[in-house]
N, C-alpha and C positions, 0 to 999 in steps of 0.2 A: 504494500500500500504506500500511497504517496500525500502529501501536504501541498496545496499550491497555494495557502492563501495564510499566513502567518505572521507576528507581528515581533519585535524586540525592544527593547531601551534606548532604540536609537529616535523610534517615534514614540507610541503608548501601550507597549506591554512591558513587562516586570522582569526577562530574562535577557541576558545580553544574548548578541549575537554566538558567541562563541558557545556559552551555556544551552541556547535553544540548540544545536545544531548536536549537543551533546546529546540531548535532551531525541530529539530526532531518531539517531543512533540508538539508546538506549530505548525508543517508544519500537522498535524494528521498519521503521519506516524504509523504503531505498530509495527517495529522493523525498526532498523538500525546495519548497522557494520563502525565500524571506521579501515581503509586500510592505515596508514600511509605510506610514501616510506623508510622502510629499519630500521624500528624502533618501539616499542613496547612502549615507555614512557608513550604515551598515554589511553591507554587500562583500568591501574585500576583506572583514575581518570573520564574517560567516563562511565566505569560498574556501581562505585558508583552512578553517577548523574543520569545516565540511570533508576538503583535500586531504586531511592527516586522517578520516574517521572514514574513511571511502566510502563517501555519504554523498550520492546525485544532488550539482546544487543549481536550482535557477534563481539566477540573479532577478528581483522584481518592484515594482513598486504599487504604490494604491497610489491615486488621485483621487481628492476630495473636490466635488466640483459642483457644479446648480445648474438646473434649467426647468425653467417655468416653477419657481417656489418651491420645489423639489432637491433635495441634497442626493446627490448619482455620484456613487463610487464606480473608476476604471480602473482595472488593476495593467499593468502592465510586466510582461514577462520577456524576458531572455534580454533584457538592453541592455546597451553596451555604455556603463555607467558614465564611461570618463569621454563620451562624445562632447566636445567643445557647445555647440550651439544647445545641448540640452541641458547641459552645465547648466547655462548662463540663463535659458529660463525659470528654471528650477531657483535658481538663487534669489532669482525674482518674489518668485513663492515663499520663498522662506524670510526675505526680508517682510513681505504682505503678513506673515505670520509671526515675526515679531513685534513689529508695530500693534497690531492684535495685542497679541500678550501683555505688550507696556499698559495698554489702556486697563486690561481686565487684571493687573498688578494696583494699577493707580485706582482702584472702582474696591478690588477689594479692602485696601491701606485704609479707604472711608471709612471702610464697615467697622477699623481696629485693629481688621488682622496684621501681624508681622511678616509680611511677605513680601518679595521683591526679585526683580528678574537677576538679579547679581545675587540672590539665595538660592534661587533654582538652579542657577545655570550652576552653582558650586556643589548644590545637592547634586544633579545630575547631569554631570560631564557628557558631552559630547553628543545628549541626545537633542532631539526638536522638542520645545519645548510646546508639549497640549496642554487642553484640559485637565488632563489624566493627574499628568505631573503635578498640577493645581491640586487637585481634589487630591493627590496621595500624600502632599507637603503638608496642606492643611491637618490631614487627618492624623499622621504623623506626629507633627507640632503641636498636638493636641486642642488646635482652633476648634475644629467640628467632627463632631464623633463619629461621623462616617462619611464615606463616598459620596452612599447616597443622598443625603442630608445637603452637601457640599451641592450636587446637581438641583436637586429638589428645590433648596431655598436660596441659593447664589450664582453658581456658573451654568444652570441650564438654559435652554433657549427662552428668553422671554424674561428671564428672572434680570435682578439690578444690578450684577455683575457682569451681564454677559455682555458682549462684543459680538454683532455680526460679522462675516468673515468675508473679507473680497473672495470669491472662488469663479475658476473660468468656468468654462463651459466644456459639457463629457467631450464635445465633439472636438474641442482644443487638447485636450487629455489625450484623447486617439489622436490627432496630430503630433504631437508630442515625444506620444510613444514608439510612433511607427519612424521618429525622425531618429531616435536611439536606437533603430532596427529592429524595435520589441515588437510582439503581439499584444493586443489591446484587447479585453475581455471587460464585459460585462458585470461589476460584482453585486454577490448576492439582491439578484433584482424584488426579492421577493420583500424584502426589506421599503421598496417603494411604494409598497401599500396601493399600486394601481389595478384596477379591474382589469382581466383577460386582455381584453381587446385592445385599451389604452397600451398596455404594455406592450402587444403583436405592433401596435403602430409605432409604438418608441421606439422597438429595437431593431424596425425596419428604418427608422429614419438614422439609428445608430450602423447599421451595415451597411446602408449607403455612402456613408462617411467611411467606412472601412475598420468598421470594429472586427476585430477575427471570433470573438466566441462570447458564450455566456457564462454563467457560474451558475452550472445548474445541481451541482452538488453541496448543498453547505446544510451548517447544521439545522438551522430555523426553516428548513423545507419540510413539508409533509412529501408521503408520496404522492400526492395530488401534483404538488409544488412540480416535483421535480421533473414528471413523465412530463407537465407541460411546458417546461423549458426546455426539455431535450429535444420533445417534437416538436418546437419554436426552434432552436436553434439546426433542424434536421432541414426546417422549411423554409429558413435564410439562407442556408450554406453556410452554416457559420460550427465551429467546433465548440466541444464543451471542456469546460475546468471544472474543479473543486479543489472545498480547503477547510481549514476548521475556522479561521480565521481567531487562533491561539492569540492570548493577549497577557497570559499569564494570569498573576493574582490580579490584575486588572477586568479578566473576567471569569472567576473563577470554577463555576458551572460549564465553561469549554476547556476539557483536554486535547492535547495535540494529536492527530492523526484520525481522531474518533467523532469529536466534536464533542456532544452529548452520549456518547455511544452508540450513535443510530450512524456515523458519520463511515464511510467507506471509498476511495477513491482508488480507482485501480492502473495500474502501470500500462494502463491501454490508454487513459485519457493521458499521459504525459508525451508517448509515443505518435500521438496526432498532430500535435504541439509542435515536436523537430521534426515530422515530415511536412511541416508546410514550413517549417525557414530551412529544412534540411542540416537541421545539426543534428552532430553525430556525435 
């Protein structure tokens, strides 16, 4: 079995790259991909670990992105991180997403708490800093007694600390991705809460654009979910992933490889993958 959709300390899960990758190895996985949200840091320090543990690694990313009020994750697979021009957009992103944070720093400091982007970034070296890391700092430092609490009455959408987020758009995502050489997929669409049909027309409008697949395997699918992404993605032309989308103690009801335990991805959906960029 395989993992295509996972997360580390470089964006908002709890394991570093080199521990998930253990963690992999130890779960009997024979390949994984690390999908961080909107960042690449991660990648040559999982391939090395990956390479010592002769562990299959794709290099990947998630984009977090908006269309029509709607937040649409693209996950991006096989890119070739240190492409100059995707560099340079990407940094773009991450600057948009500090500015973000400074604001939702400066919103929480009102409320009292003691918190600040020169604490986080010392709490946690080297990763992008989320939500997550918000909500784990607090709860941590003993401001708020949990996560939840943290989302609920502070950093969730809507609430007095949150910050809307500049996000482009999926079909800038899929340009993006296919410009790093990667494949562009679909994530977990089920997550978008659209009727059948809405969705048959989104990710017709998304394959026109040239997305390559969908994420018809994840854990928050029923089998209703799934047959009908498969035969959605059978009737674009489009291939399918899966993944647990692991986030560690961040979300701790998801283990790696399984999901929920319902979760199963099999070394045929990886294999569809490198027959259409032909890696070998």
């Amino acid at each position: 079995m395989i993992d295509l959709h996972t997360h580390s300390t470089e964006s908002d899960g709890t394991l570093t790259p080199e521990e998930l990758m253990a963690l992999a190895k130890e779960s009997g996985l024979s390949a994984i991909a690390l999908t961080d949200h909107d960042t690449v840091g991660g990648l040559p320090k999982a391939r090395a670990a990956a390479k010592k543990l002769h562990l299959e690694f794709v290099p990947g990313i998630e984009f977090s992105t908006g269309h029509l009020g709607r937040e649409i994750h693209i996950l991006g697979y096989y890119i070739q991180e240190s492409d100059p021009a995707f560099l340079t957009q990407l940094n773009v992103f991450i600057r948009r997403r500090d500015a973000r944070n400074e604001k939702m720093a400066a919103l929480l400091q009102k409320e009292g708490f003691g918190i600040s982007m020169e604490a986080l970034s010392k709490e946690y070296p080297g990763s992008v800093i989320t939500r997550a890391h918000f909500a784990r700092y607090l709860v941590e430092h003993g401001f708020v007694k949990d996560r939840e609490t943290v989302f609920r009455e502070y950093l969730g959408e809507g609430c007095r600390c949150y910050v809307p987020r500049e996000k482009i758009t999926p079909f800038d995502a899929i340009r993006l991705i296919h410009l790093a050489g990667g494949l562009a997929f679909f994530a977990h669409p089920v997550l978008c809460r659209m009727e059948p049909e809405a969705l048959r027309r989104f990710a017709r409008e998304l394959a026109e654009a040239g997305l390559d697949g969908l994420e018809a395997i994840y854990p928050l699918n029923t089998p209703k979910d799934a047959a009908f992404l498969k035969d959605l993605a059978g009737e674009l032309g489009l291939l399918v992933s899966g993944g647990s989308d692991f986030h560690g103690a961040n979300k701790p009801d998801i283990r790696l490889g399984t999901g929920r335990g319902n979760l199963a991805v099999p070394d045929a959906v990886l294999a569809g993958l490198k027959a259409r960029l032909q890696v070998f």
